[in-house]
C-alpha positions in Angstrom: 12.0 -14.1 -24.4 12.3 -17.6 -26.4 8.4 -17.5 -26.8 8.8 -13.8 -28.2 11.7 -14.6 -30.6 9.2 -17.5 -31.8 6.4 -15.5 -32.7 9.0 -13.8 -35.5 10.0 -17.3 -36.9 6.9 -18.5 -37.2 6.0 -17.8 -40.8 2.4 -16.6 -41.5 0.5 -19.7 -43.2 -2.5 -19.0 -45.4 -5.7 -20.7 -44.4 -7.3 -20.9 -47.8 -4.2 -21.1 -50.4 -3.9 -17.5 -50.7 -0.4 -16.9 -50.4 -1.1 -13.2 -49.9 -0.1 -13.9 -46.2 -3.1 -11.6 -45.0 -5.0 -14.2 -43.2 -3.3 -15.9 -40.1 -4.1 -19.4 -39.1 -4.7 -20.3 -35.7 -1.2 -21.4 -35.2 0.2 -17.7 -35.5 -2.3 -16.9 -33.2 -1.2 -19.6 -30.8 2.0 -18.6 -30.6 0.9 -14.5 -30.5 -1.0 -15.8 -27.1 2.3 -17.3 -26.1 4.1 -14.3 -26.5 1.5 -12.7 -24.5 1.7 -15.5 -21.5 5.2 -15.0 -21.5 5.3 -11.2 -21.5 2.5 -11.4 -18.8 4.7 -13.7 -17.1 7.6 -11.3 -17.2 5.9 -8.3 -16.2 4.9 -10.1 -13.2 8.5 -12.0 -12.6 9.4 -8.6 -12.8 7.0 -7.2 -10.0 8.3 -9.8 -7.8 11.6 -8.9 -7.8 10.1 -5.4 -7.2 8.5 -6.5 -4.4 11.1 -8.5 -3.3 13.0 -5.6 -3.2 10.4 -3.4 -1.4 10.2 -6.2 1.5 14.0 -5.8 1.6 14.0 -2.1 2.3 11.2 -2.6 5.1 13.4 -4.8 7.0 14.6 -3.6 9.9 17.8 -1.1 9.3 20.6 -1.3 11.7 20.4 1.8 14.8 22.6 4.5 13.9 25.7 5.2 16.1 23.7 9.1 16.9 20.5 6.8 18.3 22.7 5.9 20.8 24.3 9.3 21.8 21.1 10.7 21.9 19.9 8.6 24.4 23.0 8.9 26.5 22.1 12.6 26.6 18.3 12.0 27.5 19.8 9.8 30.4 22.1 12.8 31.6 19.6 15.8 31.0 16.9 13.1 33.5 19.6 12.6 36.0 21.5 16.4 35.9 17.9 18.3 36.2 16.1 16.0 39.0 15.1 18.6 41.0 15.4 18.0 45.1 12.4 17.8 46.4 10.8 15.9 43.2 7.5 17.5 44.1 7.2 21.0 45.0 5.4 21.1 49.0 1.8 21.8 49.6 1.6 25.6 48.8 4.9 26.1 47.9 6.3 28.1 44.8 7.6 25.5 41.9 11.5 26.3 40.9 12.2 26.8 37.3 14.2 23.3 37.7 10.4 21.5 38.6 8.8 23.0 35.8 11.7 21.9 33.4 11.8 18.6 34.8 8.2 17.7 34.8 8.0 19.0 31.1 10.7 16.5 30.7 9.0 13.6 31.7 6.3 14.3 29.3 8.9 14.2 26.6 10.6 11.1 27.8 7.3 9.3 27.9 6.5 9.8 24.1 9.2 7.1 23.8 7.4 4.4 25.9 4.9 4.4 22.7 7.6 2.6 20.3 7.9 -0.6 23.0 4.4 -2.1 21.9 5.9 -2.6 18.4 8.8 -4.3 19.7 6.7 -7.6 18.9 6.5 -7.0 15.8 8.9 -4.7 14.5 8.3 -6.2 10.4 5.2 -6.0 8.6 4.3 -6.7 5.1 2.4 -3.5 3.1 -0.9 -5.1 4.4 0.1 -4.4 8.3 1.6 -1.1 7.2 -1.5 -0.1 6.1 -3.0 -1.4 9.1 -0.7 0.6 11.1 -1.0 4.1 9.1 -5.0 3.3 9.8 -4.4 3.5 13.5 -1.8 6.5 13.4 -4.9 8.2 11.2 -7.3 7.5 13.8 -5.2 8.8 16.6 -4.6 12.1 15.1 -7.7 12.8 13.8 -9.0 12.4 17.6 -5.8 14.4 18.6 -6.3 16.8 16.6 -9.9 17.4 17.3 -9.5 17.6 20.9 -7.0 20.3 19.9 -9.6 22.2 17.9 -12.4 21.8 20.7 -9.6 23.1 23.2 -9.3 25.8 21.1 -12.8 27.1 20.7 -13.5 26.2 24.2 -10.2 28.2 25.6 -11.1 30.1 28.8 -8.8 31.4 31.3 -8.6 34.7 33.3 -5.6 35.7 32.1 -6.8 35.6 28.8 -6.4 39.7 27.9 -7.0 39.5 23.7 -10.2 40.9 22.6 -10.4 38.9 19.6 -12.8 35.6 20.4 -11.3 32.5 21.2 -12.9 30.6 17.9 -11.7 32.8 15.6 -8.2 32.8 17.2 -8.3 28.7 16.8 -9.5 29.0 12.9 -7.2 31.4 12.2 -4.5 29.0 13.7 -5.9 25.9 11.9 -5.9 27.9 8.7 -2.5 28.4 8.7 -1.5 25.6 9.7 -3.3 23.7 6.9 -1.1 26.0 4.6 1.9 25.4 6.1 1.7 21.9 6.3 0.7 21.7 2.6 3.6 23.9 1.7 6.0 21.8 4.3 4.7 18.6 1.6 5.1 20.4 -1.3 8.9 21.2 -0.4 9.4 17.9 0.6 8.1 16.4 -2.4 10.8 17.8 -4.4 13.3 16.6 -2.6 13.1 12.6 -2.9 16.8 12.2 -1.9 15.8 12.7 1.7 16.4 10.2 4.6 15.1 9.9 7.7 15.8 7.1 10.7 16.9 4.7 7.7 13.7 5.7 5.2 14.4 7.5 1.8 12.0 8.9 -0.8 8.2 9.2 0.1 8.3 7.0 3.2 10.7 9.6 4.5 8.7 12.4 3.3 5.6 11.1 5.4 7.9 11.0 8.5 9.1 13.9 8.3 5.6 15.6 8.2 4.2 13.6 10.6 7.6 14.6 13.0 6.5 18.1 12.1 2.7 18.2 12.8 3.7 16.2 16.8 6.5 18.5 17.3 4.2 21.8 16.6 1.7 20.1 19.0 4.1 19.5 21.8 4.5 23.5 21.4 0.8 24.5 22.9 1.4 21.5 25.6 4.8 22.9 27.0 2.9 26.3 27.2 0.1 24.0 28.8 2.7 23.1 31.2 4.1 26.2 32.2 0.7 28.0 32.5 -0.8 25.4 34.9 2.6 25.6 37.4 1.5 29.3 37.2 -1.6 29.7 39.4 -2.1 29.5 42.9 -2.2 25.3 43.1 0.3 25.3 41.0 2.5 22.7 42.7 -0.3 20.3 42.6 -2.3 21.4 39.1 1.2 21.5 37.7 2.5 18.0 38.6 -1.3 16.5 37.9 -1.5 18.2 34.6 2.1 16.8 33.9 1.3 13.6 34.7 -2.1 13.3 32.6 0.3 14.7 29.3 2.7 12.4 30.4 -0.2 9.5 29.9 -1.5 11.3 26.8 2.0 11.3 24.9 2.6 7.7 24.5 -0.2 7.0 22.3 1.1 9.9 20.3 4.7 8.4 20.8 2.6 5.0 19.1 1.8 7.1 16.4 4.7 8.0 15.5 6.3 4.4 15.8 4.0 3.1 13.6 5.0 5.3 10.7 8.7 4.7 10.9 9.2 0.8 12.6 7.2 -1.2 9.9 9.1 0.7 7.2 12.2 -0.3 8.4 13.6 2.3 11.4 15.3 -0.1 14.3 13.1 0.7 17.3 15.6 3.2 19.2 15.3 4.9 16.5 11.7 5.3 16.6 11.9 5.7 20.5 14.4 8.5 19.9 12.2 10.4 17.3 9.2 9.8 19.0 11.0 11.4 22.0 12.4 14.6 19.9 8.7 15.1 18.9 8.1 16.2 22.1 11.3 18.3 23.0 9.5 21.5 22.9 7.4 20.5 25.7 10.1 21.3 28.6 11.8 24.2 26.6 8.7 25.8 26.1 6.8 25.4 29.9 9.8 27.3 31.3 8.9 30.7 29.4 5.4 29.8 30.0 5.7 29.4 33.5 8.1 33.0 33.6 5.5 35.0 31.2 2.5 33.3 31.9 0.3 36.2 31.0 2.0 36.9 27.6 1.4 33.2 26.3 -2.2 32.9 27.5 -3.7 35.0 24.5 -1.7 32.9 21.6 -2.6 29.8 23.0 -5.8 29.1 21.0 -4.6 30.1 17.8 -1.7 27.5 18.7 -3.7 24.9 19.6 -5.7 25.2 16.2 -2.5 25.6 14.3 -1.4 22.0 15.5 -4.8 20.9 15.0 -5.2 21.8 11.5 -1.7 20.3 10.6 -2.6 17.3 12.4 -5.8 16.9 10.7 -4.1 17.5 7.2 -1.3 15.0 7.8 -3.8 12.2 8.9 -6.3 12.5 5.9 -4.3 13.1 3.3 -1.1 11.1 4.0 -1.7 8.3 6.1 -5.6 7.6 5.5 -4.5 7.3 1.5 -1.7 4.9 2.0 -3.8 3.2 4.3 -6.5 2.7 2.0 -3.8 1.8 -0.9 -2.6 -1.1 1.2 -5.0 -2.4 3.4 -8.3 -1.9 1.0 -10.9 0.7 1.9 -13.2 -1.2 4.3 -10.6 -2.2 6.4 -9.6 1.3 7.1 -12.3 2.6 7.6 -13.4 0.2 10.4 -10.0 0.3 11.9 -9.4 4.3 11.8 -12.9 4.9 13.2 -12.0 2.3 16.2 -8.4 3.6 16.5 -10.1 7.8 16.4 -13.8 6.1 19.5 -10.5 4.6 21.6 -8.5 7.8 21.1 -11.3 9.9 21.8 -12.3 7.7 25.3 -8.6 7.8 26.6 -8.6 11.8 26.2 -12.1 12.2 28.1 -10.7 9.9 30.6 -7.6 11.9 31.0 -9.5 15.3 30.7 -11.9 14.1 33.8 -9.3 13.2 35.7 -8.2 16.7 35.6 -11.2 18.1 36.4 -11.5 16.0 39.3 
């Protein structure tokens, strides 16, 4: 400011007698580059104490008194609905409790993805980005085991007449629409606030909480269907077991959006866990109407594909990319998608075995 107000006392000297005042000398155009400096300097003092600021939101927020409630009751729902024996006998016909509970633990484990970050629970922007570039990754391999699920769908039960791919496009489809309508919506409302985050970083959350709870839809049908047959007490608990494994890379996912932001990491364990509470509530219908699920389920599966896929490209790959630099996400989203990929064909041929 003092190098500003001098520029105005500083009279305007003629260099050749000419009191006209039209030509400057080259000390009015010392002190114009001083004013410069100094309102470079201030623009950037400025964007300090912006960032400053920014570094003071992402520090870690203190847990909410409903973080701890909510686990209380995810302590009492494991303990009240342990079913007696914990695995159905050879041959025997699962209870509605065994179903429940094994789609339960699936849930639960979508939590144990939030305890790697416990090591490093701050980040500056250039590890958030790092960690939006491995959230991308895993979705997009999520989401296109999802899709390939989808086309590939093929069980006896299956009664619909309308082919499996089209019943997975027409499910991705709309789910790329309502996504995209889900971020419009919450676009115009910036005074959200999620797990301690406000404005866009709750916005992202939020879709990202959206696109794994609509996934964890077609795996609690998964569930239920697979208790269904005749090995179901085996297929059932083995198909459990392998979602169980295959949620707590989704349950990373998730922590890696909300923890480096800010969110205490019960809190990300929590909403990591509510991302899959559709799991349990939906294998018990499944596993009661097992033939009226069978028919939807591509179309679901390509429905939480296609949000997936929207969410991870168009959210997190561009913030990545805005904080880390392009390079570096792109090599770290294409190894975060190859390890994704392996640990789901692992799982998968464990099942088929």
């Amino acid at each position: 400011t003092f190098l500003q107000n001098l520029t105005v006392l500083l009279p305007t000297i003629p260099s050749n007698g000419n009191m006209s005042g039209n030509t400057k000398t080259p000390l009015h155009t010392s002190a114009k580059s001083l004013s410069k400096i100094a309102t470079d300097i201030g623009d950037r003092v400025q964007d300090g104490g912006d960032n400053g600021k920014q570094k003071e939101k992402r520090k870690a927020q203190p847990t909410s008194p409903w973080v701890y409630v909510a686990l209380l009751v995810f302590c009492v729902i494991s303990y009240v609905t342990l079913p007696s024996p914990l695995q159905p006998h050879h041959g025997e016909e699962p209870s509605i409790k065994h179903v429940f509970y094994y789609g339960w633990l699936t849930a639960v484990s979508t939590g144990l993805g939030a305890l790697p970050l416990i090591f490093a629970p701050n980040l500056d922007s250039y590890w958030v980005g790092i960690s939006n570039a491995v959230a991308a990754g895993m979705m997009i391999a999520a989401s296109y085991s999802l899709l390939y699920e989808g086309c590939n769908f093929d069980d006896p039960h299956d009664s619909s007449t309308i082919p499996v791919v089209f019943r997975t496009a027409v499910g991705a489809l709309v789910g790329l629409v309502f996504i995209n309508v889900t971020e419009k919506f919450l676009s115009g409302h910036e005074e959200l606030s999620v797990g301690g985050l406000a404005g866009a970083d709750a916005k992202r959350a939020l879709l990202i909480f959206f696109v794994m709870t609509l996934h964890s839809f077609s795996e609690g049908v998964g569930i239920g269907v697979s208790f269904g047959g005749v090995h179901g007490s085996e297929l059932g608990v083995f198909i459990s077991a392998s979602l169980a494994v295959h949620n707590i890379p989704e349950g990373l996912a998730m922590a890696v959006t909300l923890m480096p932001r800010g969110t205490s990491l019960l809190t990300a364990v929590v909403f990591a866990i509510l991302t899959s509470i559709p799991q349990p509530l939906m294998a018990v219908p499944a596993y009661e109407f097992v033939h009226h699920f069978i028919p939807i389920l591509p179309a679901g599966l390509g429905f939480a594909g296609g949000a997936m896929a929207w969410v991870a490209l168009f959210e997190l790959l561009m913030e990545a990319i805005e904080d880390s630099g392009l390079a570096t996400t792109a090599t770290v989203s294409t190894l975060s998608l190859i390890g994704m990929h392996f640990l789901n064909e692992l799982i998968d041929a464990g099942a088929r075995a």
